[in-house]
Biopython code that builds the backbone (N, CA, C, O; Angstrom):
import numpy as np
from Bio.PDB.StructureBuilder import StructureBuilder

atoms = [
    (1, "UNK", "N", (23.164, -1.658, -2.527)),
    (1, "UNK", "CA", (23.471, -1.372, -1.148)),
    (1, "UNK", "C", (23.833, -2.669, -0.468)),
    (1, "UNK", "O", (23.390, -3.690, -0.995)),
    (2, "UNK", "N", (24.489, -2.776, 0.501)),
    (2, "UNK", "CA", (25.131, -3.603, 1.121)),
    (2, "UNK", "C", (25.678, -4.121, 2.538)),
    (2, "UNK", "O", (26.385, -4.928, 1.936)),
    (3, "UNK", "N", (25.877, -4.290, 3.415)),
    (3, "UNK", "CA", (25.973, -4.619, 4.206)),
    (3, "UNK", "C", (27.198, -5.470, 4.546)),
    (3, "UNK", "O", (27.775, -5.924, 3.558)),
    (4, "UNK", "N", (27.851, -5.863, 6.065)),
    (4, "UNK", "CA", (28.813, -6.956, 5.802)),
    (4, "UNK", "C", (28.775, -8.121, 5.738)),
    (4, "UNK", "O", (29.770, -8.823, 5.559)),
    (5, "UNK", "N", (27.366, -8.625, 5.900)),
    (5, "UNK", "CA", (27.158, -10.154, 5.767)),
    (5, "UNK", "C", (26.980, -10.713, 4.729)),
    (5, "UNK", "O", (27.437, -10.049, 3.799)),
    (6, "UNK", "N", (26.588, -11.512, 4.465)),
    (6, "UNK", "CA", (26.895, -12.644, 3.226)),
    (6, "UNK", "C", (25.782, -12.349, 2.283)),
    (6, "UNK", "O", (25.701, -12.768, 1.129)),
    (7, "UNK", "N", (25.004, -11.645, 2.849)),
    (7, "UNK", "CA", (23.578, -11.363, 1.466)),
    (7, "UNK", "C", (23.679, -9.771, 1.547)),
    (7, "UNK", "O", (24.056, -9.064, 2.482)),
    (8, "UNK", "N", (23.048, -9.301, -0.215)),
    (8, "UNK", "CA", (23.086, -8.302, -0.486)),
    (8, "UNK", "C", (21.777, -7.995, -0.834)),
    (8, "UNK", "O", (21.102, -8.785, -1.493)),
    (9, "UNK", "N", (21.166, -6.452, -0.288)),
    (9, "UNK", "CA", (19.736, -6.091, -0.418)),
    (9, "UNK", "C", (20.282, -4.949, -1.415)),
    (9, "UNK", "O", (21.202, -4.133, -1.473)),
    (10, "UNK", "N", (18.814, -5.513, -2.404)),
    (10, "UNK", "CA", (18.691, -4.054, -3.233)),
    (10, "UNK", "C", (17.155, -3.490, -2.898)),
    (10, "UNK", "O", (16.235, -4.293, -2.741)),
    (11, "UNK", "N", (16.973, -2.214, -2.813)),
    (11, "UNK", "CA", (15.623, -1.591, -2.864)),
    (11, "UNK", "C", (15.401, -1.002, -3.829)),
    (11, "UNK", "O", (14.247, -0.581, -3.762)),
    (12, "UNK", "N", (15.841, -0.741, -4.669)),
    (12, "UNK", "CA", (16.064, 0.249, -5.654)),
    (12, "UNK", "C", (14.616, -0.602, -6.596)),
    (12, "UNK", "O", (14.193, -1.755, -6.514)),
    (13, "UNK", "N", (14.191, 0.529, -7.421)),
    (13, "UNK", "CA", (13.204, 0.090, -8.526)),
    (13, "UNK", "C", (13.869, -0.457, -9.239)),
    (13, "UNK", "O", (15.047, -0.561, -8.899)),
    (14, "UNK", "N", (13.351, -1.185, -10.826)),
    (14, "UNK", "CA", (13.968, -2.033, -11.643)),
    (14, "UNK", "C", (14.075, -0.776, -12.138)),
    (14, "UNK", "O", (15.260, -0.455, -12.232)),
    (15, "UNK", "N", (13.019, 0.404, -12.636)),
    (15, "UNK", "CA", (12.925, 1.542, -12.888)),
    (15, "UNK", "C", (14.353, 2.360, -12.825)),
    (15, "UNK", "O", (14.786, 3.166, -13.648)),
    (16, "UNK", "N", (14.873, 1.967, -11.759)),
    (16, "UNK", "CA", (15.681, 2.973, -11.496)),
    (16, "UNK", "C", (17.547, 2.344, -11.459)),
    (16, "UNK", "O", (18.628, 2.931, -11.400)),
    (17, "UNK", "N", (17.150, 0.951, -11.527)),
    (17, "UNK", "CA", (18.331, -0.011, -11.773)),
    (17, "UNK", "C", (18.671, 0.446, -13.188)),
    (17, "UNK", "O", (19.834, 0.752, -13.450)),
    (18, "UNK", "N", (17.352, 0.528, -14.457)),
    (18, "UNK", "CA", (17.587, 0.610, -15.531)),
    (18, "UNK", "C", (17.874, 1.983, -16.114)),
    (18, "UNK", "O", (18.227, 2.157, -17.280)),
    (19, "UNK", "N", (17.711, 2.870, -15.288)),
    (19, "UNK", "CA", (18.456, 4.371, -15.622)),
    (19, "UNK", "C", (19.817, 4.475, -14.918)),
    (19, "UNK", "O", (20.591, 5.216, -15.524)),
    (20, "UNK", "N", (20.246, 3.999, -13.946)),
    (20, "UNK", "CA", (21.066, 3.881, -13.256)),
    (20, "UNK", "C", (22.173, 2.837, -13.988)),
    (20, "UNK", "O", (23.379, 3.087, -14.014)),
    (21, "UNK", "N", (21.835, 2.159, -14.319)),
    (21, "UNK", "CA", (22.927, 1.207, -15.719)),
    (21, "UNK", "C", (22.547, 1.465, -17.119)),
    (21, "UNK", "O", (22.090, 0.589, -17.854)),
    (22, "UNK", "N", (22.747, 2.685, -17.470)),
    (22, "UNK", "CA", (21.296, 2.574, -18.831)),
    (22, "UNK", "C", (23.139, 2.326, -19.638)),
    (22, "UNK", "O", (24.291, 2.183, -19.231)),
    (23, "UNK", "N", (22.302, 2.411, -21.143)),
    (23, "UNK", "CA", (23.170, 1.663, -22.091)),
    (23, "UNK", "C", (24.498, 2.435, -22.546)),
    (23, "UNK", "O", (25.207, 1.833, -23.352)),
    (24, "UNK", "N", (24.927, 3.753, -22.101)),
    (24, "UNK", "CA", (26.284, 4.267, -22.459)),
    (24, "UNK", "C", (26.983, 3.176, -21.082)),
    (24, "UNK", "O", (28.040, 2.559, -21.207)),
    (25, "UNK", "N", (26.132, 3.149, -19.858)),
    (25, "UNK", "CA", (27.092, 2.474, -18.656)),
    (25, "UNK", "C", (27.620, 0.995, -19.130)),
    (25, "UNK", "O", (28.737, 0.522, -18.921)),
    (26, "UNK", "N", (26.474, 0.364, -19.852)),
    (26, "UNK", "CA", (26.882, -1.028, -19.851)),
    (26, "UNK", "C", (27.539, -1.623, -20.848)),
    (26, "UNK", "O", (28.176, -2.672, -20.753)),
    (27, "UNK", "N", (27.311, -0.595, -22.347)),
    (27, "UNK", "CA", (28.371, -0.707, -23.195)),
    (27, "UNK", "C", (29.717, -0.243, -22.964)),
    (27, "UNK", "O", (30.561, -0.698, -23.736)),
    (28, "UNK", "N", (30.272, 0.902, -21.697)),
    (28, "UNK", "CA", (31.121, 1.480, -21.603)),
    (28, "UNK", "C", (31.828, 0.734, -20.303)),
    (28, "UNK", "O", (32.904, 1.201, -19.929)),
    (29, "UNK", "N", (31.241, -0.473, -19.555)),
    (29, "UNK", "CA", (31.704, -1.173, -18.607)),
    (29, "UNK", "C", (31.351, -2.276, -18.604)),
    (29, "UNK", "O", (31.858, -2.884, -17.661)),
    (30, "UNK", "N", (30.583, -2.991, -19.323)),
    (30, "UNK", "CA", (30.495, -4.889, -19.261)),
    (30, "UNK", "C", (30.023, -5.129, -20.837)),
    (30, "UNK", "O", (29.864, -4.254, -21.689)),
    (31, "UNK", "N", (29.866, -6.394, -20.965)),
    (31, "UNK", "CA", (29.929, -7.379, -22.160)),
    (31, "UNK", "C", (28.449, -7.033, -22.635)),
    (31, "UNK", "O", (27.797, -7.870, -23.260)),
    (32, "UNK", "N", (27.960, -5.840, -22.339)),
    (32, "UNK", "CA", (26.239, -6.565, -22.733)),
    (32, "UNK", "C", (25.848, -4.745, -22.990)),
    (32, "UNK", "O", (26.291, -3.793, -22.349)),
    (33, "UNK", "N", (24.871, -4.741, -24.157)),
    (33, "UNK", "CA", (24.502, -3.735, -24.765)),
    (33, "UNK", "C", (23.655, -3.060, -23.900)),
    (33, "UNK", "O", (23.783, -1.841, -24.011)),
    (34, "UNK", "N", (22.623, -3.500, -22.866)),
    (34, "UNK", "CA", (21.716, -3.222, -21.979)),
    (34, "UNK", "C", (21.691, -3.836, -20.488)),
    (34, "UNK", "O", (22.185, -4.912, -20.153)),
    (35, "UNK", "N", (21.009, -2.921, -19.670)),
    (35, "UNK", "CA", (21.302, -4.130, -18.591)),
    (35, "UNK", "C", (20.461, -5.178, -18.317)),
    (35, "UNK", "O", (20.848, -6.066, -17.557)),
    (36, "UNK", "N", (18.692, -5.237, -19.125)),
    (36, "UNK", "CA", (17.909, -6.281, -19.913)),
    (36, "UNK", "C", (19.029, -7.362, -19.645)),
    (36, "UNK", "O", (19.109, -8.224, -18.770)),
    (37, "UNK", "N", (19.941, -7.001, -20.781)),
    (37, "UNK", "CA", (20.878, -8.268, -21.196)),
    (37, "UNK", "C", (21.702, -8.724, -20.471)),
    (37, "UNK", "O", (22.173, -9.809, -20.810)),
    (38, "UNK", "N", (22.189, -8.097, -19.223)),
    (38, "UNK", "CA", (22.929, -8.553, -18.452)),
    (38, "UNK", "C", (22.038, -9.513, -17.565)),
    (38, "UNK", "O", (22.468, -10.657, -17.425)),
    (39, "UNK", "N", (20.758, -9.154, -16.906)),
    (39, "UNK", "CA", (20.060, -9.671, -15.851)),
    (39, "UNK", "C", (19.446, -11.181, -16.923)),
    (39, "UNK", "O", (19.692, -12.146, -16.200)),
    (40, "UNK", "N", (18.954, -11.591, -17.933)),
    (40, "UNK", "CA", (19.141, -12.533, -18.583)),
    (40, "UNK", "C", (20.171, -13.252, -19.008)),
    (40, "UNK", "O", (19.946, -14.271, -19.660)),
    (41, "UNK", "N", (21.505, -12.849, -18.712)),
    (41, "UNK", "CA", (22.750, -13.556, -18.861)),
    (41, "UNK", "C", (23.395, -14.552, -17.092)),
    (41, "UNK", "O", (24.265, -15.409, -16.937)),
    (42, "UNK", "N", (22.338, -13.792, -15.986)),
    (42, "UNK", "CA", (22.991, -14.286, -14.979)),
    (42, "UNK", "C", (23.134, -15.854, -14.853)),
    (42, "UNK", "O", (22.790, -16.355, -15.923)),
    (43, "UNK", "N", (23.439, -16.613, -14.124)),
    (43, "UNK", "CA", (23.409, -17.785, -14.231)),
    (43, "UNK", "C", (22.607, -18.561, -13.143)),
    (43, "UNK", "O", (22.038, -19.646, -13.018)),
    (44, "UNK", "N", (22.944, -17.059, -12.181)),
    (44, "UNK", "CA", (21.642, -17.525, -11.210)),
    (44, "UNK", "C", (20.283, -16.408, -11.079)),
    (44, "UNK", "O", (20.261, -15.191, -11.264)),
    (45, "UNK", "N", (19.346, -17.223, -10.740)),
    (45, "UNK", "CA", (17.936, -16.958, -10.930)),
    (45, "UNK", "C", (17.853, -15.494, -10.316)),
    (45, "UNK", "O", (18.014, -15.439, -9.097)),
    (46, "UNK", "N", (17.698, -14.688, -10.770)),
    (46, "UNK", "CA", (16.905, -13.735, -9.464)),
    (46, "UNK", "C", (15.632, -12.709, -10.134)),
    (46, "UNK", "O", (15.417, -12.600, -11.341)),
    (47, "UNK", "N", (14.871, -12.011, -9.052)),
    (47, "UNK", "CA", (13.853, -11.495, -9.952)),
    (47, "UNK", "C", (13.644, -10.607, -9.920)),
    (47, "UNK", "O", (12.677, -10.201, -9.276)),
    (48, "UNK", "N", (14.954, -9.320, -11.037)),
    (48, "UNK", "CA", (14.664, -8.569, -10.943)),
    (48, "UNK", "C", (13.573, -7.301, -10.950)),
    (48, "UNK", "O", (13.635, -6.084, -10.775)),
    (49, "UNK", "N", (12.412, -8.407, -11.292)),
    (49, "UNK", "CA", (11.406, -7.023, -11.097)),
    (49, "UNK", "C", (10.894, -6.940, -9.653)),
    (49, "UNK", "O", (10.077, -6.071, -9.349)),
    (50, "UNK", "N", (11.328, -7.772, -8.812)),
    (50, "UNK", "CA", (10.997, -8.071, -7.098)),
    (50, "UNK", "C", (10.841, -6.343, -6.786)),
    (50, "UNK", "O", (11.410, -5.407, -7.348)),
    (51, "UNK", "N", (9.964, -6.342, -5.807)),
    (51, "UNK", "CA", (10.281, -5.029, -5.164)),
    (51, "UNK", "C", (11.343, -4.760, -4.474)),
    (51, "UNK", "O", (11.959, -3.696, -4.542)),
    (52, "UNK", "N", (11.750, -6.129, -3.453)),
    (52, "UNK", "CA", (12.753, -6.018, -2.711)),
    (52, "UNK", "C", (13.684, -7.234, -2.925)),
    (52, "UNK", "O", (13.172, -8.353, -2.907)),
    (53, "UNK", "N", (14.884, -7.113, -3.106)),
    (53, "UNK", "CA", (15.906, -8.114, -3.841)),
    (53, "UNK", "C", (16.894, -9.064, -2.802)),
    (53, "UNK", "O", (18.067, -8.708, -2.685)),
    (54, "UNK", "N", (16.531, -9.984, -2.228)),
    (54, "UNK", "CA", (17.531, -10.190, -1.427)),
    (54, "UNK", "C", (18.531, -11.655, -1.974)),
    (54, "UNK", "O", (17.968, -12.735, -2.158)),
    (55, "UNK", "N", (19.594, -11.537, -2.123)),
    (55, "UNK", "CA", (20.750, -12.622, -2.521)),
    (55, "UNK", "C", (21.825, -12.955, -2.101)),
    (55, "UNK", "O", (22.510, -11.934, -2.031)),
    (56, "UNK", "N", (22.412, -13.864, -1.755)),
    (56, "UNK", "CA", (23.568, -14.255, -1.341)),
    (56, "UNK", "C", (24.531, -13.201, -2.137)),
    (56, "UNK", "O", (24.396, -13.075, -3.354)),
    (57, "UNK", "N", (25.687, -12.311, -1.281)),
    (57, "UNK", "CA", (26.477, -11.742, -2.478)),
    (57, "UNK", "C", (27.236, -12.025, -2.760)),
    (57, "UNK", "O", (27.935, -11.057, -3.059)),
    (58, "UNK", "N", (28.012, -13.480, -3.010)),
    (58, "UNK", "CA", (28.709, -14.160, -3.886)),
    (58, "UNK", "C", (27.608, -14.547, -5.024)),
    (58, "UNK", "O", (28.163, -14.681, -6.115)),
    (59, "UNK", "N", (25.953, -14.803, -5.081)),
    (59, "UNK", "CA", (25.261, -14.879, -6.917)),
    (59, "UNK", "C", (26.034, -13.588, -7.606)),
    (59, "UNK", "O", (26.627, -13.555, -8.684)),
    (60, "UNK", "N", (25.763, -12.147, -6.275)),
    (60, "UNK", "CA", (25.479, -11.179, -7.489)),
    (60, "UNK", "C", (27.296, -10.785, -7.935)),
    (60, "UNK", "O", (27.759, -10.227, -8.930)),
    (61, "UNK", "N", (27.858, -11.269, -6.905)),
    (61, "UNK", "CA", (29.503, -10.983, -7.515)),
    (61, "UNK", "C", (30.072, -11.582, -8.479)),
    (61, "UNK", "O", (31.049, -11.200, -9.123)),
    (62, "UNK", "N", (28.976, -13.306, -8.684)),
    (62, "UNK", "CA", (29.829, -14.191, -9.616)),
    (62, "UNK", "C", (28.712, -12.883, -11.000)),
    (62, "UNK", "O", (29.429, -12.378, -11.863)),
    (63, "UNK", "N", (27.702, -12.631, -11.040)),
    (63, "UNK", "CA", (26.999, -12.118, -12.437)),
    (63, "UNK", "C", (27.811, -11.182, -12.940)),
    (63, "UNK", "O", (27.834, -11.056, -14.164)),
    (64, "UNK", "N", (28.861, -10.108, -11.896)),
    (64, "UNK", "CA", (29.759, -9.583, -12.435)),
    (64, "UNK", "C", (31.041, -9.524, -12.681)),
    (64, "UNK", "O", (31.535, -8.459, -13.049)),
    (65, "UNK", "N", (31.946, -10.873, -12.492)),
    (65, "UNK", "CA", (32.842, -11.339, -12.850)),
    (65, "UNK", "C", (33.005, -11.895, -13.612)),
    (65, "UNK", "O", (32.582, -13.049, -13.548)),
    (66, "UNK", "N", (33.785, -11.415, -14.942)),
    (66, "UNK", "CA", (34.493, -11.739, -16.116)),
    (66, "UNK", "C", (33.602, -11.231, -17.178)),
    (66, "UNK", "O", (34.067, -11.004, -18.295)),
    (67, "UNK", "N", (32.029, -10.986, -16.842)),
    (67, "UNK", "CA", (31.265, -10.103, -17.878)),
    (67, "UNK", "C", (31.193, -8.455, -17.685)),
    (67, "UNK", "O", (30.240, -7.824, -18.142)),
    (68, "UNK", "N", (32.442, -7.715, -16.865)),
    (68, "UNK", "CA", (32.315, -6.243, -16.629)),
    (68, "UNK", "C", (33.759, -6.172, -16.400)),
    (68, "UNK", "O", (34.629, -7.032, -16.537)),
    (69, "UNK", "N", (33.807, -5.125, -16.073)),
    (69, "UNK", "CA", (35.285, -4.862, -15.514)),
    (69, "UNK", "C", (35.421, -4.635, -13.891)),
    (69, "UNK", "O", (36.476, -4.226, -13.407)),
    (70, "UNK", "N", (34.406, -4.898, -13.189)),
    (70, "UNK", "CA", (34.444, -5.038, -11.916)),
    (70, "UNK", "C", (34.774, -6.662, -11.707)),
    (70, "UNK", "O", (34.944, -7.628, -12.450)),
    (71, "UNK", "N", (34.766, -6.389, -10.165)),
    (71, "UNK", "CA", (35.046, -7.390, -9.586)),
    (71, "UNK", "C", (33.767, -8.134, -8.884)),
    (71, "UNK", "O", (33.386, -9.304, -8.828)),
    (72, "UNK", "N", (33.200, -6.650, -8.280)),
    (72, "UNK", "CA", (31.955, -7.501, -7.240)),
    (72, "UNK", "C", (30.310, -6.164, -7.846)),
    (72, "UNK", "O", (30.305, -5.103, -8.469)),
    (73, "UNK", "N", (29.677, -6.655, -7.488)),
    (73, "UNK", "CA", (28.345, -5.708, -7.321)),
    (73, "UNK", "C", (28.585, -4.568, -7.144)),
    (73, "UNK", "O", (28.571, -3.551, -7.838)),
    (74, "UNK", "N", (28.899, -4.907, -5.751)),
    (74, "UNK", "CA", (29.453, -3.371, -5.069)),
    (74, "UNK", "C", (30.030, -2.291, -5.537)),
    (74, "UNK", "O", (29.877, -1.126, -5.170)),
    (75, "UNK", "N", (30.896, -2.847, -6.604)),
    (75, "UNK", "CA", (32.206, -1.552, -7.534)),
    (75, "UNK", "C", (31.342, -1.433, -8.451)),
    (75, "UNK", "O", (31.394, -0.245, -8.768)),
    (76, "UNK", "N", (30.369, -2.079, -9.239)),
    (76, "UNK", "CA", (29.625, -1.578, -10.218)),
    (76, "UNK", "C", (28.922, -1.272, -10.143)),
    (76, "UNK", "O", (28.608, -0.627, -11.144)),
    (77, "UNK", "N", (27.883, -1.296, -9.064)),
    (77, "UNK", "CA", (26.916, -0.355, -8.319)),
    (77, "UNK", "C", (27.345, 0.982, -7.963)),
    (77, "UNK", "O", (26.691, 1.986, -8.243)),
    (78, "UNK", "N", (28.800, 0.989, -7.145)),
    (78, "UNK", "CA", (29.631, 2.413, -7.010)),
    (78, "UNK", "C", (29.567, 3.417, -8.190)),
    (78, "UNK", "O", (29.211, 4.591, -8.283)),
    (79, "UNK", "N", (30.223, 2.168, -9.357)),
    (79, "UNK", "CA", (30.463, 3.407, -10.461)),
    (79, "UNK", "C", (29.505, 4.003, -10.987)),
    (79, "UNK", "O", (29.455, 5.204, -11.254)),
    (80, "UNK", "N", (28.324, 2.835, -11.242)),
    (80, "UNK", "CA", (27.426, 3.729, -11.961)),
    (80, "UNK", "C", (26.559, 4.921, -11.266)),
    (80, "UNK", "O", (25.666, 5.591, -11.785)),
    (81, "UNK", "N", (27.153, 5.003, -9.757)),
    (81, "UNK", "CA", (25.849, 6.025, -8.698)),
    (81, "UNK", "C", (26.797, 7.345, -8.866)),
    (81, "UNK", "O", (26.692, 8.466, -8.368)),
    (82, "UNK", "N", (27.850, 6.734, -9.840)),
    (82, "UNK", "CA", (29.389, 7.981, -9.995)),
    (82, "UNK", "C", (28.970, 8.823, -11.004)),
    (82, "UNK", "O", (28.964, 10.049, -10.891)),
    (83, "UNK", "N", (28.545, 8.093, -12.189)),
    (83, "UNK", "CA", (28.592, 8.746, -13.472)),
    (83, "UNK", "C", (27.517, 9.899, -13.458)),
    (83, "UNK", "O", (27.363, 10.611, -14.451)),
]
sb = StructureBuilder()
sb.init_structure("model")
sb.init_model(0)
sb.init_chain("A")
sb.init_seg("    ")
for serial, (resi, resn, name, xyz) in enumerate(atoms, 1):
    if name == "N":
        sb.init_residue(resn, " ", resi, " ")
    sb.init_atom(name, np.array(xyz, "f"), 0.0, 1.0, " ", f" {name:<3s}", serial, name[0])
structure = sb.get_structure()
């Protein structure tokens, strides 16, 4: 979820991040077998088991650029609330 300013809040459980990207999504849209493997690939720190997630959303746009076929959070958050 998102907003127009420069940081992006997630509320969502990790619980529910990880059914919500489970592994047909992330083999079928980014570089990484699980999304485990994606959140250990970021380059910047964050913690996803936080209850509440707050980040600049240029971290979470660079974690999905060039390792998915999105562009930003936002479109890969979209798709997977699609499937």
């Amino acid at each position: 979820m998102s907003g127009k300013s420069g940081m992006l809040a997630i509320y969502e459980s990790r619980e529910e991040l990880d059914t919500l990207f489970d592994a047909a999504f992330m083999k079928e849209h980014t570089n990484f077998q699980t999304f485990e493997e994606f959140c250990f690939s970021t380059a910047v720190f964050i913690d996803w088991g936080a209850d509440f997630i707050v980040a600049p959303r240029a971290a979470f746009d660079h974690c999905v650029q060039g390792r998915t076929r999105f562009e930003t959070w936002d479109e890969m958050y979209a798709a997977a609330q699609k499937k």
